[in-house]
C-alpha positions in Angstrom: 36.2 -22.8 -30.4 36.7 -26.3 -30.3 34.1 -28.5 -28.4 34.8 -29.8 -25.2 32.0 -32.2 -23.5 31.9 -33.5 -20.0 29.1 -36.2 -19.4 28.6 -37.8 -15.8 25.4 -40.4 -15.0 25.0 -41.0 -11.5 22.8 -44.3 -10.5 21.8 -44.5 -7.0 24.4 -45.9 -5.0 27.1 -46.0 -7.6 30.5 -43.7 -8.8 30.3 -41.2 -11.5 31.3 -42.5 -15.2 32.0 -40.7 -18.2 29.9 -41.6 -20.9 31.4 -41.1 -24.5 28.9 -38.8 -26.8 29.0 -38.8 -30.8 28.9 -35.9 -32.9 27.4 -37.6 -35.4 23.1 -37.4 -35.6 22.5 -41.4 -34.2 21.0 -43.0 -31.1 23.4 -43.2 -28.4 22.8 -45.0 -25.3 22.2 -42.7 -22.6 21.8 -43.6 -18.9 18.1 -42.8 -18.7 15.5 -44.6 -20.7 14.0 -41.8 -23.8 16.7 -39.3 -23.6 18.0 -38.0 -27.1 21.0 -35.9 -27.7 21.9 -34.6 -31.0 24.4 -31.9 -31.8 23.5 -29.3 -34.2 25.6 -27.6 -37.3 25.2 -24.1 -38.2 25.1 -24.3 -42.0 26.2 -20.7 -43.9 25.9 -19.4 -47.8 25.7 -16.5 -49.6 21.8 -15.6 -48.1 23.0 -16.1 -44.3 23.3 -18.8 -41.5 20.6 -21.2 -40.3 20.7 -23.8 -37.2 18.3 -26.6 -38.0 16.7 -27.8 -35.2 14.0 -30.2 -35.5 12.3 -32.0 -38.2 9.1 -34.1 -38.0 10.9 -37.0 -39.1 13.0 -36.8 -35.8 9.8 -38.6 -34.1 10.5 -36.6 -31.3 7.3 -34.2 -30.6 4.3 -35.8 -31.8 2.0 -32.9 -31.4 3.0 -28.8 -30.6 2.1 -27.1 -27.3 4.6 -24.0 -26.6 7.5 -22.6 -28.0 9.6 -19.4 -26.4 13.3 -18.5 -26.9 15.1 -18.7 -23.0 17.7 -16.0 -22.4 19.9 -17.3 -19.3 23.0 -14.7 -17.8 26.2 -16.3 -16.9 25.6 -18.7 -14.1 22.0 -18.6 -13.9 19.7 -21.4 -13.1 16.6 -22.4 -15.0 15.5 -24.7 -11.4 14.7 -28.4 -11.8 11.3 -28.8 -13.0 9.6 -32.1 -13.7 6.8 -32.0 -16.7 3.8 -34.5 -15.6 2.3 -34.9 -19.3 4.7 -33.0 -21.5 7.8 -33.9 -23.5 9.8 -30.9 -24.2 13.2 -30.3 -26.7 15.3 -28.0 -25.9 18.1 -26.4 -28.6 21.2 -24.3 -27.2 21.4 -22.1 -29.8 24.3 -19.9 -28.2 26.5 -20.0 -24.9 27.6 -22.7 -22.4 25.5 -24.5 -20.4 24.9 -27.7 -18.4 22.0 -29.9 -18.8 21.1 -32.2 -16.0 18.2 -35.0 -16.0 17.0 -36.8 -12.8 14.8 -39.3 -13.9 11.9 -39.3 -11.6 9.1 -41.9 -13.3 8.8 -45.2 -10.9 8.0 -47.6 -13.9 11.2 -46.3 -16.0 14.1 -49.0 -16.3 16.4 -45.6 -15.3 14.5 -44.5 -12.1 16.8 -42.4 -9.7 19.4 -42.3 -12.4 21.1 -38.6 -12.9 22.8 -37.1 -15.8 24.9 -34.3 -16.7 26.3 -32.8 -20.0 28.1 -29.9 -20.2 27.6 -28.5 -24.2 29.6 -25.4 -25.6 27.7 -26.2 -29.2 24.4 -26.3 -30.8 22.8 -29.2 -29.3 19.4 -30.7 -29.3 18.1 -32.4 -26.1 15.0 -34.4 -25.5 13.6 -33.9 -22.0 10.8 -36.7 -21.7 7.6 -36.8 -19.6 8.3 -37.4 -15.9 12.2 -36.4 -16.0 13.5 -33.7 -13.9 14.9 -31.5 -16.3 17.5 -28.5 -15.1 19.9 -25.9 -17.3 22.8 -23.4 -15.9 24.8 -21.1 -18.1 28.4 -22.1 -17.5 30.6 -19.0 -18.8 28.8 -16.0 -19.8 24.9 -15.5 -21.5 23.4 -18.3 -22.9 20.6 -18.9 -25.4 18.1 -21.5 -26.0 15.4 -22.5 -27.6 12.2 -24.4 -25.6 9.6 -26.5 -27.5 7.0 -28.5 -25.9 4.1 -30.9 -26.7 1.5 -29.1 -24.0 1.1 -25.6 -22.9 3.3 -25.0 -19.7 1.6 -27.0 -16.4 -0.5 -24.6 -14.4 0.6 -23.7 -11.1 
């Protein structure tokens, strides 16, 4: 299948824009300040296939909290949630889905500012402290995988 990715920021009081993403593992400027996007390669040999998803030298989780697979049907929601102290990365592992930040921290250069990718790949996403962070399955079942520096915020 070949990729096709849709990216929209929306800054308070302006038009939507596509921003251009790489598939090549690099920095990109993204419209809000700490978000990381990386897409991911299945790599096969004769013992199997493996999807790589995060190394220590990616800097991006300095310490481990939770980790749990997320199963999501076609169309469903994971809601919007907002993580006061944690940074999580998320890995779509299988599916379609779209990811959507709203930045939400008052001291952040990005504050208001929403964005939206649409993946059909293996991609890693950084969701940072303080960012609203929400995921839908586009076109059937989607799989993902959750990692976070702190145990899930107690209700």
């Amino acid at each position: 299948m070949r990729s096709v990715r849709r990216v929209q920021t929306l800054l308070a009081g302006s038009s939507l824009d596509p921003v251009p993403l790489t598939t090549t593992p690099q920095i990109m400027t993204l419209p809000i300040h700490d978000l990381f996007v990386r897409t991911l390669h299945v790599e096969q040999d004769s013992s199997g296939a493996k999807l790589e998803v995060l190394r220590y030298s990616d800097h991006l989780l300095r310490r481990f909290g939770f980790a749990e697979v997320v199963f999501l049907k076609r169309d469903q929601v994971r809601p919007a949630e907002s993580r006061k102290i944690a940074d999580e990365v998320w890995a779509l592992v299988e599916g379609i889905v779209q990811f959507t930040w709203r930045d939400l921290r008052p001291s952040s250069p990005t504050h208001h500012a929403t964005y939206l990718l649409d993946c059909n790949e293996p991609t890693l996403v950084l969701v940072p402290f303080g960012v609203e962070f929400e995921v839908r399955a586009m076109d059937g079942p989607s799989q993902l995988l959750r990692l976070s520096t702190h145990e899930i915020d107690e209700k």
